[in-house]
C-alpha positions in Angstrom: 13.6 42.7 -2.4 10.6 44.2 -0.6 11.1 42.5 2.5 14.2 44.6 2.9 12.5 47.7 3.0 10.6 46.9 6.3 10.8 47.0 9.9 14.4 47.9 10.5 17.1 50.8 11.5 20.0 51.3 12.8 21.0 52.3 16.7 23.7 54.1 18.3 23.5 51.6 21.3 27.2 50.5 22.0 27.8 47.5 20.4 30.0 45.7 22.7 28.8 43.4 25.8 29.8 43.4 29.0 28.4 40.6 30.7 25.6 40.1 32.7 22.5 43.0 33.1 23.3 45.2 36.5 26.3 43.4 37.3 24.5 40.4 39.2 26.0 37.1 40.0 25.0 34.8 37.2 22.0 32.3 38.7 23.4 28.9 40.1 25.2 26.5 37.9 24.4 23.2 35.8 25.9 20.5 37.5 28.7 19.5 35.0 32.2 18.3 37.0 34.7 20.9 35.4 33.6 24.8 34.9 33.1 25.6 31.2 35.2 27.8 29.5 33.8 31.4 29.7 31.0 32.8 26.8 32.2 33.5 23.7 31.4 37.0 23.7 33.1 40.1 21.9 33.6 42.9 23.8 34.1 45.9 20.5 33.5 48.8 23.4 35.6 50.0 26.2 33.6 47.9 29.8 32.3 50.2 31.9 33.2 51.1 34.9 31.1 48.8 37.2 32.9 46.2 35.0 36.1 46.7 36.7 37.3 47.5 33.5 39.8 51.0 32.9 40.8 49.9 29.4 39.5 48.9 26.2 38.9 45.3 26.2 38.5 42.6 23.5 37.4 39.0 24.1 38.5 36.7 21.2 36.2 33.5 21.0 39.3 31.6 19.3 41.5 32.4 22.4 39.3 33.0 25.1 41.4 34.2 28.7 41.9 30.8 30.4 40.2 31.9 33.6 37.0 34.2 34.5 36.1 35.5 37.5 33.1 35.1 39.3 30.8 36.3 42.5 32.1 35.5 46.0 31.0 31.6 46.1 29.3 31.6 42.7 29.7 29.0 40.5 30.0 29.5 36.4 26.9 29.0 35.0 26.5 26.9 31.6 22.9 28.1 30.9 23.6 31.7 31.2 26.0 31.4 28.9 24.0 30.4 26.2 21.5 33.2 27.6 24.1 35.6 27.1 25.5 35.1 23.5 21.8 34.9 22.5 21.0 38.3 24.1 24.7 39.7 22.1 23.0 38.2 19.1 19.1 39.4 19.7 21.2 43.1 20.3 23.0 42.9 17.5 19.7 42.0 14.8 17.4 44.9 16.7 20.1 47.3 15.2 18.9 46.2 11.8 15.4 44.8 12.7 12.6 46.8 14.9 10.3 44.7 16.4 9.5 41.2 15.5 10.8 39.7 18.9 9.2 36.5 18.5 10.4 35.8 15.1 14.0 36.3 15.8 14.0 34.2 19.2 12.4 31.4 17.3 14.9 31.9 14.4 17.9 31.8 17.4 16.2 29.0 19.3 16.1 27.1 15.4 20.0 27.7 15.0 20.5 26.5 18.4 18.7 23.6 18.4 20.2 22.3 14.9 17.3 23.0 12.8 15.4 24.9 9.5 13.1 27.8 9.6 10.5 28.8 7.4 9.7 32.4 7.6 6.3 33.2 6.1 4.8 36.6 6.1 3.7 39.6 3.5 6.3 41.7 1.3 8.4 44.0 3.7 7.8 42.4 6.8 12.1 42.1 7.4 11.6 38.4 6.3 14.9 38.4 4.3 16.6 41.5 6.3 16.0 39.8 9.8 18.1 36.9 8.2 20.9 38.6 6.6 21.4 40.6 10.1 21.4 36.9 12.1 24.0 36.8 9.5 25.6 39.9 10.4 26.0 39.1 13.6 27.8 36.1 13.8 31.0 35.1 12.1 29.9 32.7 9.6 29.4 32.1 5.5 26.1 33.2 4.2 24.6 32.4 0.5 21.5 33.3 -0.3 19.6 32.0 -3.4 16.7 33.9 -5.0 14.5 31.1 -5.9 12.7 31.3 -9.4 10.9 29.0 -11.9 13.7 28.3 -13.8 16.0 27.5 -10.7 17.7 24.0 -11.3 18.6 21.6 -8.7 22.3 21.9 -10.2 22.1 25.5 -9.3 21.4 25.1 -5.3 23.8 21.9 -5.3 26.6 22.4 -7.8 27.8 20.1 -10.5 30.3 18.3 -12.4 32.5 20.4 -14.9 35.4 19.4 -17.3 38.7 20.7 -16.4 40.9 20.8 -20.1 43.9 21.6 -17.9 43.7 18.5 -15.7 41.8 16.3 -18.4 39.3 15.2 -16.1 35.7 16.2 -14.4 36.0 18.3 -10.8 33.2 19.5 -8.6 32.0 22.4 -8.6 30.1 23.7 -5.4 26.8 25.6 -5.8 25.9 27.8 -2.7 24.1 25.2 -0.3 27.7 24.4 0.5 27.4 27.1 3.7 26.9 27.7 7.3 23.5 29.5 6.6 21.2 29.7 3.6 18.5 31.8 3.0 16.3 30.0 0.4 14.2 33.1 -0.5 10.9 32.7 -2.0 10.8 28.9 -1.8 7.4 28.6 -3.3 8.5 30.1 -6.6 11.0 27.1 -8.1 9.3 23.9 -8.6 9.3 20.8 -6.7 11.7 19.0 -8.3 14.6 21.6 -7.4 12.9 22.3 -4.4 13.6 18.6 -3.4 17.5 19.1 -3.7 17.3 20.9 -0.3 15.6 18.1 1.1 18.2 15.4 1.8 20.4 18.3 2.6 18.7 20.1 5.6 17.8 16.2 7.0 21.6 14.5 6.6 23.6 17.4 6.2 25.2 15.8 2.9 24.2 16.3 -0.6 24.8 13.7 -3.0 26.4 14.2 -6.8 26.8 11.6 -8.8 26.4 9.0 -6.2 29.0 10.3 -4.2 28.0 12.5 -1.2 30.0 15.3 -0.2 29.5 16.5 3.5 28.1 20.4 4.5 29.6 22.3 7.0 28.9 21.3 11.2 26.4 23.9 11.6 24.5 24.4 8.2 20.7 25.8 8.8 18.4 26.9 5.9 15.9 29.7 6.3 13.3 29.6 4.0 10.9 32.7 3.2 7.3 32.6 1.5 4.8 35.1 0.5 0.9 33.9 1.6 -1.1 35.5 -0.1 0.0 35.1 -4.0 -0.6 31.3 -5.2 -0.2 32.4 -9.2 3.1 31.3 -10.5 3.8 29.5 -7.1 4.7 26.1 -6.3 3.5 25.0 -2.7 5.8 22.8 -0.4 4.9 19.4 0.2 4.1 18.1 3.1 7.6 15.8 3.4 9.1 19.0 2.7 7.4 21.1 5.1 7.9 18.5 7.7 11.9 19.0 7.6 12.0 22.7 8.8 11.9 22.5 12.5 9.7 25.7 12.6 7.6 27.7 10.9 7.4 31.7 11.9 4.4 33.9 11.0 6.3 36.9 10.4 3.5 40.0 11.0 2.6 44.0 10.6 4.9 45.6 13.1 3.3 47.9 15.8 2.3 51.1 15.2 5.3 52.6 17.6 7.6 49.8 16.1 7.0 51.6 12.4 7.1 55.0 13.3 10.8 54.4 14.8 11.6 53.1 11.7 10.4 56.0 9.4 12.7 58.3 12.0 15.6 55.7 11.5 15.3 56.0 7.7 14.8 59.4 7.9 18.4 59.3 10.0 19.9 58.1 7.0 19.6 54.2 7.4 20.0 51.8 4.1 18.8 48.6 4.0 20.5 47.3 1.6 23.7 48.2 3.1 23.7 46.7 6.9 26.9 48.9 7.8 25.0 52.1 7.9 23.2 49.7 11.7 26.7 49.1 13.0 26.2 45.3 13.3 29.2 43.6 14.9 29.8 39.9 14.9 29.5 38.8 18.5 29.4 34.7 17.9 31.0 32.5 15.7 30.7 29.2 15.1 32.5 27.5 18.1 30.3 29.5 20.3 27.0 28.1 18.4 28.3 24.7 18.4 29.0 25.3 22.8 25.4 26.4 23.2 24.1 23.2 21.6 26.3 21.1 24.0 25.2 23.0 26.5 21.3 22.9 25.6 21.8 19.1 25.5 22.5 18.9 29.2 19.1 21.3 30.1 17.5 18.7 32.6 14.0 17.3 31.6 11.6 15.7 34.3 9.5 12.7 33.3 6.5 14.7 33.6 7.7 16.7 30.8 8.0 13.8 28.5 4.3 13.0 29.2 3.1 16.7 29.0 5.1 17.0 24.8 3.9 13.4 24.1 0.4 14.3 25.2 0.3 17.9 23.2 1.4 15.9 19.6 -0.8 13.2 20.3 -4.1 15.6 20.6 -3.5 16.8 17.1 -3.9 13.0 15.9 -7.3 13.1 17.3 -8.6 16.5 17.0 -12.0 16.5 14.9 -10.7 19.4 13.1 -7.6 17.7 11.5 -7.2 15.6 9.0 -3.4 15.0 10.0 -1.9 15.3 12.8 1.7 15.9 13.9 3.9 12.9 13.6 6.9 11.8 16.0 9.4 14.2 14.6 7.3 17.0 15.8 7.8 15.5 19.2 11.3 15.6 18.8 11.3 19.0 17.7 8.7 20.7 21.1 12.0 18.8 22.9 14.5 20.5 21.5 13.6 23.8 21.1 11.8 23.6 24.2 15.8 23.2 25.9 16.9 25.8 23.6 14.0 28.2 24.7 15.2 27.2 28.6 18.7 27.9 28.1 18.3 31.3 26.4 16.3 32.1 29.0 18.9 31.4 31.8 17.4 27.9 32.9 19.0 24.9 32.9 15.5 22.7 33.1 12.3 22.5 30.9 9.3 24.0 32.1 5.9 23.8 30.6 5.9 27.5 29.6 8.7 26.8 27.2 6.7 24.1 25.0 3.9 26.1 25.3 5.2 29.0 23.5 7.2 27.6 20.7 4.3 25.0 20.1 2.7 26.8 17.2 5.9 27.6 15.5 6.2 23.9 15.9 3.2 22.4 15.1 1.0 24.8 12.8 2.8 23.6 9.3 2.5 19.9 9.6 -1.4 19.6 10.6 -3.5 19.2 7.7 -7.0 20.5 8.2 -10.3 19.3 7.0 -12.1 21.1 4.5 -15.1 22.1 6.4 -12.9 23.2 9.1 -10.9 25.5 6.4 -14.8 27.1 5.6 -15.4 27.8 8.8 -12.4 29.8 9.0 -10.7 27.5 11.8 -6.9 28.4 11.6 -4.1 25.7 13.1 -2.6 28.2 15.1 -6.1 28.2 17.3 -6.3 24.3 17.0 -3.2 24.2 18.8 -4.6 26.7 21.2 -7.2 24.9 21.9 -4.9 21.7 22.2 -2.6 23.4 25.0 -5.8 25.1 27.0 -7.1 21.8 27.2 -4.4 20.1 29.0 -3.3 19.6 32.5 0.1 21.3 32.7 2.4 19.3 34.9 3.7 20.9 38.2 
């Protein structure tokens, strides 16, 4: 589709990792009681040579080495272990995808914090390719469904069918039955079938016939959306909208973003065929499931609890909304906000974390009043307004 045909290319950057940038010690640990195992990370490429290494080397995330060494009197950091496997990952999708930084660390900080994404943006913005490369680069099932008007629930969910063999009824799975989804053009099926994602991406379950049948541990849906055609579309409502933990504005690249991609096309780069980037798969899904556990432990003062309350609260009273956030927007600043720390290398929130995931967070479930719409007043600049307004704790 055309958001394939966008901001992408490949790279001849070596595709394996070798731990952290320079060769530094890894920043002081979380204070857990026994050392973590060491981060799941592939190594496809000979270390170099300030690795130690003299040999190809290959790190298996099913049978990582039992022991890893560290800097004289350094403890194994936790948090930089999540920072490193999303750095492998962020490598991995730039191979594919050039540009668009803040989308893909919002779409890794949604995957590591156990939630949806909806991607919203023009045609050929690398909507769809940025997903299938997330894809790429980590060893899990991908479905994608290509949403239409004449999409049934039964085709997302799966159904019932009579076996003449067996004599009797079996199940049949339909492709929401996966580690990650990509629910293109969401807008375009109507609401009834778009409602047979809903009580999948909130319990992780869908229900047939009364009898529920469980999705995989990690299952995430990305959703894309075009915002500028309404004809022959079908908007989400606002219960919908309120289940996707994020929603990313997907823009133009830069100017020196799309002229390396005409020279990568011009190198012979396909699109439609992610093997001409030489993506890898550097996570699977043990390592994804580690990095929540991990983001779960990120250490979050009191002060910060006040300072995430306070932000939701000012959208319930801004004169410029109609609605404001509700309490699982609260939930969701949290989480991200530790998912945002631990990519980063922390193992605490800081303010600057909330601050810029908050939009992503916040802009699709404030509703705004009409004469606010006229005026041209946008969420995004309500909730910069919001987060300029209040005192950031020290």
């Amino acid at each position: 589709m055309a958001d394939e045909e966008s901001v992408l290319g490949a790279s001849t950057e070596p595709t394996g990792v070798t731990g952290p940038v320079g060769g530094e010690a890894p920043p002081p640990a979380f204070a857990t009681p026994e050392p973590p195992p060491p981060a799941p990370v592939v190594a496809t490429q000979p270390l170099s040579a300030s690795d130690g290494a003299t040999s190809p080397t290959s790190v298996n995330f099913y049978n990582p080495p039992t022991a890893r060494p560290t800097a004289a009197g350094v403890a194994y950091d936790s948090g930089s272990e999540v920072q490193r496997i999303a750095d492998a990952i962020t490598r991995e999708v730039h191979k594919a995808v050039i540009g668009q930084d803040d989308a893909l660390e919002s779409a890794l900080a949604a995957l590591l914090a156990d939630g949806h994404v909806l991607l919203e943006g023009v045609p050929g913005t690398a909507k769809t390719l940025l997903v299938r490369a997330l894809a790429a680069s980590i060893s899990s099932e991908f479905k994608r469904i290509q949403f239409t008007p004449d999409l049934m629930p039964s085709d997302i969910t799966g159904t019932r069918i009579f076996d003449q063999k067996a004599m009797e009824f079996i199940f049949k799975q339909g492709p929401i039955f996966t580690s990650l989804l990509l629910a293109d053009e969401i807008n375009r099926t109507p609401p009834k079938t778009q409602a047979a994602l809903l009580e999948a991406m909130q319990e992780h379950r869908v229900p047939i016939d009364g009898d529920p049948y469980d999705l995989p541990p990690v299952f995430m849906v990305f959703a894309t959306q075009n915002p500028i055609e309404f004809e022959g579309t079908y908007p989400l409502p606002e219960a919908q909208l309120d289940r996707f933990l994020l929603k990313v504005n997907v823009g133009y690249p830069t100017a020196e973003s799309e002229q390396t991609l005409l020279r990568r096309y011009h190198q012979g780069f396909d699109a439609n065929d992610l093997t001409t980037a030489g993506l890898t798969q550097v996570a699977d899904m043990a390592a994804i499931v580690r990095c929540r556990q991990i983001i779960g432990k990120v250490r979050v003062e009191d002060a910060m609890f006040g300072y995430i309350a306070a932000v939701v609260a000012a959208t319930r009273e801004h004169r410029h909304l109609v609605l404001g956030a509700g309490p699982r927007a609260t939930i969701a600043l949290l989480q991200v906000g530790k998912a945002l720390a631990a990519m980063r290398g922390r193992d605490y929130l800081i303010p600057d974390d909330v601050k810029s995931i908050a939009p992503a967070v916040l802009r699709h479930r404030l509703l705004l009043r009409p004469e606010a719409e006229i005026e041209g007043i946008l969420a995004d600049s309500v909730i910069e307004g919001i987060l300029s307004g209040l005192e950031v704790p020290r």
